[in-house]
MOPAC internal coordinates of N, CA, C and O (Angstrom, degrees):
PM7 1SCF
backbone

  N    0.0000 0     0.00 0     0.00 0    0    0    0
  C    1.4309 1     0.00 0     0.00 0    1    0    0
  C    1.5296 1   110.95 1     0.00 0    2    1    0
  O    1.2310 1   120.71 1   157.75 1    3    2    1
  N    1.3496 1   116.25 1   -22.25 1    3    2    1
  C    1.7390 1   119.65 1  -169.72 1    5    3    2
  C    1.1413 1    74.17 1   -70.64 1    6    5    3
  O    1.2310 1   115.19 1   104.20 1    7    6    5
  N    1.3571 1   126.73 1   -75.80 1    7    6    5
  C    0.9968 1   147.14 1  -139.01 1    9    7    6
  C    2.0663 1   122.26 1   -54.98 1   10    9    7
  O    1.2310 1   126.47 1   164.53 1   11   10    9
  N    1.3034 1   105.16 1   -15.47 1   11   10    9
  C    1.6036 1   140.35 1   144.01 1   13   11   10
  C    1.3409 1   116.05 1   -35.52 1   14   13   11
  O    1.2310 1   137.08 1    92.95 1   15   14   13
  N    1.6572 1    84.53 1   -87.05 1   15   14   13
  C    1.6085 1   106.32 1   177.71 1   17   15   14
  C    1.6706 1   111.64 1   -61.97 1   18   17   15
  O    1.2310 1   123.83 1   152.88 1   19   18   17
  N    1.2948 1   110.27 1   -27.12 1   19   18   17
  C    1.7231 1    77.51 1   175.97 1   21   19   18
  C    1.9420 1   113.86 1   -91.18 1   22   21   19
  O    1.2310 1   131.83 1   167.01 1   23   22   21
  N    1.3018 1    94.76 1   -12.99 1   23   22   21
  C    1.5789 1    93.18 1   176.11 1   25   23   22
  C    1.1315 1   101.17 1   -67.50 1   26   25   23
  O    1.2310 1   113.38 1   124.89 1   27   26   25
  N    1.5913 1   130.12 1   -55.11 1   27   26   25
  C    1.4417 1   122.26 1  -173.56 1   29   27   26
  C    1.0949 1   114.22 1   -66.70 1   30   29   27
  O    1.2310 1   108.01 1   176.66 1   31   30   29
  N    1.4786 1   139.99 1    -3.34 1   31   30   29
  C    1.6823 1   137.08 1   179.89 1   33   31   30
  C    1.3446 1    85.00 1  -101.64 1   34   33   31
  O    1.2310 1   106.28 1   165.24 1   35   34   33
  N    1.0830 1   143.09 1   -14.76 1   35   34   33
  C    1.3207 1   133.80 1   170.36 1   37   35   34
  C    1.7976 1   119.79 1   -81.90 1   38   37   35
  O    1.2310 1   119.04 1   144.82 1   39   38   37
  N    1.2298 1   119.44 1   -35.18 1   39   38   37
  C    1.1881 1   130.58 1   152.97 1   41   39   38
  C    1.8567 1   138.29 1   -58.51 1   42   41   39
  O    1.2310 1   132.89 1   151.04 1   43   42   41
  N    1.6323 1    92.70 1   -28.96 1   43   42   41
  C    1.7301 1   119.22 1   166.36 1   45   43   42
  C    1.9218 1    91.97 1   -61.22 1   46   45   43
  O    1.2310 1   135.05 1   115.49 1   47   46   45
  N    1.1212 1    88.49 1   -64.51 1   47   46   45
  C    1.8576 1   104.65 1  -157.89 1   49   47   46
  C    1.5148 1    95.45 1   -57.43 1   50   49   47
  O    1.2310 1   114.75 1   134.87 1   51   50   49
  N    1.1096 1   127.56 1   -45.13 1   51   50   49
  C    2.0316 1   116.19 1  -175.31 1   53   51   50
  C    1.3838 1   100.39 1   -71.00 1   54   53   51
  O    1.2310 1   109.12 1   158.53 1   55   54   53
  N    1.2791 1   137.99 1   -21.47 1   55   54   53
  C    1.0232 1   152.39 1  -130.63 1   57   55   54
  C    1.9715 1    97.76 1  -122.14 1   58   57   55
  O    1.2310 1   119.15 1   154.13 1   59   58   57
  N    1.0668 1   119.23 1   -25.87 1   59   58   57
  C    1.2457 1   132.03 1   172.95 1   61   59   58
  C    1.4108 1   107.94 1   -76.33 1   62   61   59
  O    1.2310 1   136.05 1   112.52 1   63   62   61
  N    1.9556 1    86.54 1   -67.48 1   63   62   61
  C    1.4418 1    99.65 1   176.39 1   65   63   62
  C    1.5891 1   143.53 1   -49.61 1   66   65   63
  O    1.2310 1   126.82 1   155.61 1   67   66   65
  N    1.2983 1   104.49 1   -24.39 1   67   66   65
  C    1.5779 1   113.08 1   158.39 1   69   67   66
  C    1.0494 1   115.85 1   -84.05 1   70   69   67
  O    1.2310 1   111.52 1   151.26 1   71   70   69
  N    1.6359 1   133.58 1   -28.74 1   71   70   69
  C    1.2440 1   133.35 1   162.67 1   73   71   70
  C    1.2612 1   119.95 1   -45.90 1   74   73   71
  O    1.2310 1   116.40 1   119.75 1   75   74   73
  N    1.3499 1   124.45 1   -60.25 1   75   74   73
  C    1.9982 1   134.41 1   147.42 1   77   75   74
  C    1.3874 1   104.23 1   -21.97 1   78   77   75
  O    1.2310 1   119.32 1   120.83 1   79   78   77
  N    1.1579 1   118.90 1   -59.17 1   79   78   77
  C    1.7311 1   121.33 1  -143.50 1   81   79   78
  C    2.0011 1    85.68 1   -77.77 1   82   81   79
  O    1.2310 1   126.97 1   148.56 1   83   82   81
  N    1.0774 1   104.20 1   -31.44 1   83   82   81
  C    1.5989 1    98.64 1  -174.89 1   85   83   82
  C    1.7964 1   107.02 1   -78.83 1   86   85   83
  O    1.2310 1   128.66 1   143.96 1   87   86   85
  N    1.1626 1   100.92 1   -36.04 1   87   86   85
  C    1.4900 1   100.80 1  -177.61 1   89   87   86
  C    1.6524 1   115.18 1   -75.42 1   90   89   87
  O    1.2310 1   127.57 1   157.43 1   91   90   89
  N    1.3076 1   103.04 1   -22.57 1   91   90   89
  C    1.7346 1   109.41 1   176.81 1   93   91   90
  C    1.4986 1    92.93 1   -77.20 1   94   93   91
  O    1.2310 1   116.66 1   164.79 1   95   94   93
  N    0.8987 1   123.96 1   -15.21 1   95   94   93
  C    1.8545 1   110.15 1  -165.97 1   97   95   94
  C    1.5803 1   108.30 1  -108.04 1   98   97   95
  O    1.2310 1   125.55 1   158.73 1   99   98   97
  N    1.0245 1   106.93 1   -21.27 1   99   98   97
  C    1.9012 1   122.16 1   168.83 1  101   99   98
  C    1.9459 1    97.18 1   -82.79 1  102  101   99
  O    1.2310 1   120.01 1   137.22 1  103  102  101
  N    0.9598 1   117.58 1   -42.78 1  103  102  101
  C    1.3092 1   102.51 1   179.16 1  105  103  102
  C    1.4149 1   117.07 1   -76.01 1  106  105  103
  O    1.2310 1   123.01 1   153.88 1  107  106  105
  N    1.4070 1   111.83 1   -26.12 1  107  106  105
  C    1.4057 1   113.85 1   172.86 1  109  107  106
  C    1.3767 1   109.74 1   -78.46 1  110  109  107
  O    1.2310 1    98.16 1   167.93 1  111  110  109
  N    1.1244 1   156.67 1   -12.07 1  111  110  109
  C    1.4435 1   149.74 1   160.45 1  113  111  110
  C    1.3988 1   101.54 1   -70.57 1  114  113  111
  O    1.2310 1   123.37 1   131.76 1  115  114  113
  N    1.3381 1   111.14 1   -48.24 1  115  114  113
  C    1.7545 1   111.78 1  -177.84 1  117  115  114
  C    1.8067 1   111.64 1   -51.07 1  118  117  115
  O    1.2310 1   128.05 1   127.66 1  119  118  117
  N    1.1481 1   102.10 1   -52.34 1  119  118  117
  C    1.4110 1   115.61 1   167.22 1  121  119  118
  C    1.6784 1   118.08 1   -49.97 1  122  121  119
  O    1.2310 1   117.31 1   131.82 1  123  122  121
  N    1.0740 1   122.72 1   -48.18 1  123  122  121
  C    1.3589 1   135.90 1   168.85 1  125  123  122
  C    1.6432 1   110.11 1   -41.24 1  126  125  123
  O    1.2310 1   128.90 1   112.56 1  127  126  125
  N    1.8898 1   100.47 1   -67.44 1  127  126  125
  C    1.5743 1   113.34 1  -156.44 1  129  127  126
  C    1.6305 1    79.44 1   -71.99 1  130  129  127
  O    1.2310 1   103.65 1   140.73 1  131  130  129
  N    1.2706 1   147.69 1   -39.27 1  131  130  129
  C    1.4395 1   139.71 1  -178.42 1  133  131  130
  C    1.3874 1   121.21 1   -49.41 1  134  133  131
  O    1.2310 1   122.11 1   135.20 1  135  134  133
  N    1.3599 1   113.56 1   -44.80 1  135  134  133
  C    1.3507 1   120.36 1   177.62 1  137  135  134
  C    1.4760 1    99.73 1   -70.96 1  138  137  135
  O    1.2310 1   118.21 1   134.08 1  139  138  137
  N    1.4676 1   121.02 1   -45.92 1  139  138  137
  C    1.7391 1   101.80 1  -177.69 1  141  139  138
  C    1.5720 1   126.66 1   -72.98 1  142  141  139
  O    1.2310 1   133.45 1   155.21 1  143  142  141
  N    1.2454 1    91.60 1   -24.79 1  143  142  141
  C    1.3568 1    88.89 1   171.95 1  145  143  142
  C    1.4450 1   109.04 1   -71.07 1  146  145  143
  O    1.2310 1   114.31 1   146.21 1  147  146  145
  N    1.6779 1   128.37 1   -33.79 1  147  146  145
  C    1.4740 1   128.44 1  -172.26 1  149  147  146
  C    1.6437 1    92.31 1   -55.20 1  150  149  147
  O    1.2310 1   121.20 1   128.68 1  151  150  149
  N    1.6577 1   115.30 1   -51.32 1  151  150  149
  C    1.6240 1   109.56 1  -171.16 1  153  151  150
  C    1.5725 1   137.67 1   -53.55 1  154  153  151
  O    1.2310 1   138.25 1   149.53 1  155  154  153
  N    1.8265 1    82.24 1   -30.47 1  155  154  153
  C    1.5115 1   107.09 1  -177.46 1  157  155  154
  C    1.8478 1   102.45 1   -70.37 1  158  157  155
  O    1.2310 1   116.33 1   101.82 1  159  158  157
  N    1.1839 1   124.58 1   -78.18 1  159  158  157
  C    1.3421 1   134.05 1   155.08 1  161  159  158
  C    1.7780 1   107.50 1   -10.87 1  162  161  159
  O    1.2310 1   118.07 1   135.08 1  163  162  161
  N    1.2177 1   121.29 1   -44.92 1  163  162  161
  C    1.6425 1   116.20 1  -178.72 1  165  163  162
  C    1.5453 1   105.91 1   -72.64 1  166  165  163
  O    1.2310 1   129.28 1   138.01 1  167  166  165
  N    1.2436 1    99.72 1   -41.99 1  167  166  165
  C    1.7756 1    99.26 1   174.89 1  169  167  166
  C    1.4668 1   137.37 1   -73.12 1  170  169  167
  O    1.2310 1   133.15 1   164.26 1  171  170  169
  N    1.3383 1    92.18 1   -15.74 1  171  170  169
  C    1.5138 1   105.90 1  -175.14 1  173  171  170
  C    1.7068 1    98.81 1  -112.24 1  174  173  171
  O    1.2310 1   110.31 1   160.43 1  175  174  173
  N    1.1964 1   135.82 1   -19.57 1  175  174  173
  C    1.3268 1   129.87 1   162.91 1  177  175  174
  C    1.6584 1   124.28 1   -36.53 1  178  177  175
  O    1.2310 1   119.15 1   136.30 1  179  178  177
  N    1.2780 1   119.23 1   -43.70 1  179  178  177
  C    1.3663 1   123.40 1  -175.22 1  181  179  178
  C    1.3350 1   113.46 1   -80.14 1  182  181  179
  O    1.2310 1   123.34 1   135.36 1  183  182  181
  N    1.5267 1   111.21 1   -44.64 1  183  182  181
  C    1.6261 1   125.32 1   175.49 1  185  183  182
  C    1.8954 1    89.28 1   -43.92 1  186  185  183
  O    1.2310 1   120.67 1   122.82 1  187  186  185
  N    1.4799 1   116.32 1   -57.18 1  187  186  185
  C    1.4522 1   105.97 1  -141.81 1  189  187  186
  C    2.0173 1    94.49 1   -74.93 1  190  189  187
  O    1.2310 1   121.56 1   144.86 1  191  190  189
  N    1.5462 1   114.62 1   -35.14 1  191  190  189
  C    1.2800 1   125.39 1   150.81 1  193  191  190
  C    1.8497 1   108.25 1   -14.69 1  194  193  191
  O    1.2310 1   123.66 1    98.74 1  195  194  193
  N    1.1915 1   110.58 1   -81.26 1  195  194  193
  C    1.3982 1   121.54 1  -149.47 1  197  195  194
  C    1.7080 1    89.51 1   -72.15 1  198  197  195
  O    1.2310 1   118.77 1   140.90 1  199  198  197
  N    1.3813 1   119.94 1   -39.10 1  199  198  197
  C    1.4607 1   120.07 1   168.96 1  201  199  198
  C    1.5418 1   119.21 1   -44.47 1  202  201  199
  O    1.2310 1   123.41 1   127.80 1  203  202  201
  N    1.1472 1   111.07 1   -52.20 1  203  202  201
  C    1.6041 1   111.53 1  -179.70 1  205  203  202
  C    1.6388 1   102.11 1   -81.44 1  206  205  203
  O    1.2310 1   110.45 1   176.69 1  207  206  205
  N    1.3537 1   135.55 1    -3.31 1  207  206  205
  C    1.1415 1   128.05 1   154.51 1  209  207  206
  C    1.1691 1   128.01 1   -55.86 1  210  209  207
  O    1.2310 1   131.19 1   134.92 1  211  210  209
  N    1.3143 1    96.02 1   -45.08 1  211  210  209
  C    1.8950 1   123.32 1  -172.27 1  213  211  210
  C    1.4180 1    97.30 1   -70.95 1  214  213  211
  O    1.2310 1   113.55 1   145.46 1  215  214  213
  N    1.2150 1   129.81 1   -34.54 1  215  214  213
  C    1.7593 1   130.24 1  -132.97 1  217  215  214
  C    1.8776 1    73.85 1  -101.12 1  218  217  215
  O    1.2310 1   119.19 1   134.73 1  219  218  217
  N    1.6051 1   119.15 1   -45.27 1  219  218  217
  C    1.6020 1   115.57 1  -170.32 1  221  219  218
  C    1.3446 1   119.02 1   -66.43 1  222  221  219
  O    1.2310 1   122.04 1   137.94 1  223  222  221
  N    1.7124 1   113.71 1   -42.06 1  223  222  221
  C    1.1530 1   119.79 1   176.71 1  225  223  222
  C    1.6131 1   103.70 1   -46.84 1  226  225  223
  O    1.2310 1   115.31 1   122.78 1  227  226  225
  N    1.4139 1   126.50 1   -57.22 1  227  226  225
  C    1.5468 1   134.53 1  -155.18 1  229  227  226
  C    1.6019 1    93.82 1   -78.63 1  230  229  227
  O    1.2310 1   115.06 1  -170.52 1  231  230  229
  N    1.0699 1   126.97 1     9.48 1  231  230  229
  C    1.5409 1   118.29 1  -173.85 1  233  231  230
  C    1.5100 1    78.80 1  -108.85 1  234  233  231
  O    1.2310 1   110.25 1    91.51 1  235  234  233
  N    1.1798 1   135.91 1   -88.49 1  235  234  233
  C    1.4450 1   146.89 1  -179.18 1  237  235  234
  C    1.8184 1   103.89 1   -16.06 1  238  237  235
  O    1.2310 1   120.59 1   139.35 1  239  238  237
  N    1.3896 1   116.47 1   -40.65 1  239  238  237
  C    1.1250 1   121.15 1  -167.93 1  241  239  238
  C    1.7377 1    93.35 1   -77.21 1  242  241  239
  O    1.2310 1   129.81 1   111.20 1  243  242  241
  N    1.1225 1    98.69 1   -68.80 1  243  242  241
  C    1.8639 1    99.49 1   169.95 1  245  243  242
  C    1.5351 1   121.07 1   -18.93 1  246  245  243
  O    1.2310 1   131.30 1   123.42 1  247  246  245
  N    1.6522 1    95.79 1   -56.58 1  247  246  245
  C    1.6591 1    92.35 1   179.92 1  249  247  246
  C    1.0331 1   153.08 1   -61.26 1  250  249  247
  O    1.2310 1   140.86 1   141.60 1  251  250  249
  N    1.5783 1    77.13 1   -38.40 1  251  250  249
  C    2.0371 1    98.05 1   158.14 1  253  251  250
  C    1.1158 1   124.88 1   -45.96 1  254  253  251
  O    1.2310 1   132.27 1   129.90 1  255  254  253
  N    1.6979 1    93.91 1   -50.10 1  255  254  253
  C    1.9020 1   101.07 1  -164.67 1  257  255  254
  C    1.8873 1    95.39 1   -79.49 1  258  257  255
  O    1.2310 1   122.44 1   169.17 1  259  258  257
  N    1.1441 1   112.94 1   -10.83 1  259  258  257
  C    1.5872 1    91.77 1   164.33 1  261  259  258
  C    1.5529 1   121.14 1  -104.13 1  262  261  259
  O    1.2310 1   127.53 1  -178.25 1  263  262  261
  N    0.8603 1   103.11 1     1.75 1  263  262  261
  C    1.8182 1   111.97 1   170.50 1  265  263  262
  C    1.7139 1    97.97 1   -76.43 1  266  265  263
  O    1.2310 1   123.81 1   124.02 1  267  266  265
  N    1.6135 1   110.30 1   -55.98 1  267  266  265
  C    1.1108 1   109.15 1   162.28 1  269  267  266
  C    1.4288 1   142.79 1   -31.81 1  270  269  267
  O    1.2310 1   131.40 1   116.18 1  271  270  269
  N    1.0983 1    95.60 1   -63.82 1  271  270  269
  C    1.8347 1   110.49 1   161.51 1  273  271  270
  C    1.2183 1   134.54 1   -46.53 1  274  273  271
  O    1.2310 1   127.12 1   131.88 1  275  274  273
  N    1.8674 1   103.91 1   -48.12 1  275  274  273
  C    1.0532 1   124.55 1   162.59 1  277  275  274
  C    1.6970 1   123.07 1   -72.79 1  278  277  275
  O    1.2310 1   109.02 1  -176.61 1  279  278  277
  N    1.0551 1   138.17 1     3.39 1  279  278  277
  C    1.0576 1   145.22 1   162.54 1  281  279  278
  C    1.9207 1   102.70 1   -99.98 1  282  281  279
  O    1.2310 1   115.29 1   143.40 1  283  282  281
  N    1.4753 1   126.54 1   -36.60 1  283  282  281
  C    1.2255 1   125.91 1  -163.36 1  285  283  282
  C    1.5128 1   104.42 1   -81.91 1  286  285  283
  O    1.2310 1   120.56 1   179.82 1  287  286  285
  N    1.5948 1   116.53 1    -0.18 1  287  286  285
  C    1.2096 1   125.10 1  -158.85 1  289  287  286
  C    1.4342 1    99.56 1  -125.23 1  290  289  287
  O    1.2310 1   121.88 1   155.21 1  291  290  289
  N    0.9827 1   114.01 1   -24.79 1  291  290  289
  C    1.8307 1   117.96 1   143.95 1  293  291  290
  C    0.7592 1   129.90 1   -30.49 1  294  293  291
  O    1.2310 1   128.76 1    87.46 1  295  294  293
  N    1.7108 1   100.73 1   -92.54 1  295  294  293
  C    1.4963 1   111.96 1   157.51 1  297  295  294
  C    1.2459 1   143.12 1   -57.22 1  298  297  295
  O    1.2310 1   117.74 1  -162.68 1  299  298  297
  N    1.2466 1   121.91 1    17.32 1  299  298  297
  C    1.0724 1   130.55 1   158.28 1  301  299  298
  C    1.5513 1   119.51 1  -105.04 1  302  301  299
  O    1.2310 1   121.55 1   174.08 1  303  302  301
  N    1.3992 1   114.64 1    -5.92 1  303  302  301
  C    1.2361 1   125.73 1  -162.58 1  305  303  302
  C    1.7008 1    99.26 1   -96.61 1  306  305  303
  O    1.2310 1   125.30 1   140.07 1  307  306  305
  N    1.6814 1   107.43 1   -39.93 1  307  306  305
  C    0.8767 1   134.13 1  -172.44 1  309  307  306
  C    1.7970 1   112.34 1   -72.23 1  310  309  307
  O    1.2310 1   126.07 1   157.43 1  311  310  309
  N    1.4353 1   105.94 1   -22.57 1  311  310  309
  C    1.3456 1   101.29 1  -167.59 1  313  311  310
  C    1.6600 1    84.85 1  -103.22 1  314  313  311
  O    1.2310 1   115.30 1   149.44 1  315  314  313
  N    1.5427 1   126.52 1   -30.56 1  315  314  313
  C    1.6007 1   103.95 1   178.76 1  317  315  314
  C    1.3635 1   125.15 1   -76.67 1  318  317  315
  O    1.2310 1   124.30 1  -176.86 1  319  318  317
  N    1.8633 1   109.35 1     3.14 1  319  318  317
  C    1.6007 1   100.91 1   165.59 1  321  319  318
  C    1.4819 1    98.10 1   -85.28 1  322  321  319
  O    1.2310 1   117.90 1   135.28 1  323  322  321
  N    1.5243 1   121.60 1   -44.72 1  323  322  321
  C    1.2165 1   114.33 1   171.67 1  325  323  322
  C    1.7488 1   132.79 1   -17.92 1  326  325  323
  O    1.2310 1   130.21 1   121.02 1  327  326  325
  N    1.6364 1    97.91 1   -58.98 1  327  326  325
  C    1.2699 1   110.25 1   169.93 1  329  327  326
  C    1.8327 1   113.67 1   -50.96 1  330  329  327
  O    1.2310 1   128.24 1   124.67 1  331  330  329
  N    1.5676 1   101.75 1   -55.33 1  331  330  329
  C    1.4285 1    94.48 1  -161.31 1  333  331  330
  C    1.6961 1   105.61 1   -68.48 1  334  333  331
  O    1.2310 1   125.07 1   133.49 1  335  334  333
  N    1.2337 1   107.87 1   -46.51 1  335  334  333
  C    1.7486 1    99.44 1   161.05 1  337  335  334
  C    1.5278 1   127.03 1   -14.76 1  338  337  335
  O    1.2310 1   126.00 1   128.96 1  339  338  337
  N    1.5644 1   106.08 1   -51.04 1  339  338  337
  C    0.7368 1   111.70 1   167.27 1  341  339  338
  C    1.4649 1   150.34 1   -76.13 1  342  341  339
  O    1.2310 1   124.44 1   148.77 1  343  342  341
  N    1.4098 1   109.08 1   -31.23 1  343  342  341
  C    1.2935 1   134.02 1   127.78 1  345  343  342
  C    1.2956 1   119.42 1    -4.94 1  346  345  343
  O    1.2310 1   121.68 1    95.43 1  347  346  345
  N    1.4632 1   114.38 1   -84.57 1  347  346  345
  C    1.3844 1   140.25 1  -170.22 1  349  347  346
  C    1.6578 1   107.04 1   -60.06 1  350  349  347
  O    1.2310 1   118.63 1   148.31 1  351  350  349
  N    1.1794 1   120.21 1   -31.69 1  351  350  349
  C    1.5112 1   138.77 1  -166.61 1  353  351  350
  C    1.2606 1    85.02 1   -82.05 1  354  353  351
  O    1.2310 1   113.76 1    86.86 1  355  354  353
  N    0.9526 1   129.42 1   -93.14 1  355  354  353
  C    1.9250 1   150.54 1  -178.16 1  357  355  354
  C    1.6721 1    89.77 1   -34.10 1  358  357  355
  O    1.2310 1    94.34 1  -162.31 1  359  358  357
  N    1.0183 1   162.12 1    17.69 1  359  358  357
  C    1.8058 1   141.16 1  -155.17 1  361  359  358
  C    1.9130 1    69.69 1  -152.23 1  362  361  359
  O    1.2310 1   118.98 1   110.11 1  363  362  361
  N    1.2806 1   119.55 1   -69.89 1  363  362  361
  C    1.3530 1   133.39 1  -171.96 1  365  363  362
  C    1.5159 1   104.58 1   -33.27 1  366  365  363
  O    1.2310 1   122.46 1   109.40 1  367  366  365
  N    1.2019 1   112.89 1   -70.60 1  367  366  365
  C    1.8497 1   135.30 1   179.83 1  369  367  366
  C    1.6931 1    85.72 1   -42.57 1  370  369  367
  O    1.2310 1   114.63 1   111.51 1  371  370  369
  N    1.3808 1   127.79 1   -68.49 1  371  370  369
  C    1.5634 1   140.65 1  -120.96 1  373  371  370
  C    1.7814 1    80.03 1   -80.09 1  374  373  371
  O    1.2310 1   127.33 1   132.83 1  375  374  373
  N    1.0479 1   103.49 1   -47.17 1  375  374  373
  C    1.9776 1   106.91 1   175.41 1  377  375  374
  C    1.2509 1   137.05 1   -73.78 1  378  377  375
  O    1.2310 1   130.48 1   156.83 1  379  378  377
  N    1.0789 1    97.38 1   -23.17 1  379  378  377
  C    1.5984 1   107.13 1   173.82 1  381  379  378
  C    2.0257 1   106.83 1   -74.85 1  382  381  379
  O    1.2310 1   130.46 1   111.30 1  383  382  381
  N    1.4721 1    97.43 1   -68.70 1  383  382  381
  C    1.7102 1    97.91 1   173.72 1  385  383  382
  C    1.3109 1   113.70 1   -30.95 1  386  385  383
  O    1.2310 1   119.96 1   140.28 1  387  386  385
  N    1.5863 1   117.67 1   -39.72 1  387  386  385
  C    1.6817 1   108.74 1  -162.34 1  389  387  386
  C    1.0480 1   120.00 1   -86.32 1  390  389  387
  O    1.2310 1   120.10 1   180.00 1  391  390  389

């Protein structure tokens, strides 16, 4: 009967032990695809850097040209009450004389 139990504690233990040997070797691929991806990620970090550079500059550029707009749309808004002011002034004068 010892003699059971130590064959079968001997069968637990190989039985562990390849279980380990599989889990050391699944963690080591994991470890692997981790490091490439860490490498991949180092190389492509700056590209995406200089991208959101590009993407800020063209926002800044945007703003202008709508500050722009928005000011050209003022003054233009500003000069067609102007006009009708004037309008109204000139129509006012043109009725009264007659």
């Amino acid at each position: 009967m010892w003699l059971a139990f130590g064959i079968a504690a001997l069968v637990v233990a190989l039985a562990l032990a390849a279980v380990l040997l599989r889990v050391r070797r699944t963690l080591g691929a994991v470890e692997e695809l981790l490091e490439t991806t860490n490498e991949e990620m180092k190389e492509t970090l700056p590209e995406v850097r200089e991208t959101i550079g590009n993407v800020n500059a063209t926002i800044g550029n945007v703003n202008i040209g709508l500050r722009t707009a928005g000011g050209g749309a003022a003054a233009l808004g500003r000069g067609i009450k102007a006009a009708a002011h004037g309008v109204r002034v000139a129509g006012r004068s043109l009725f009264r004389r007659y």
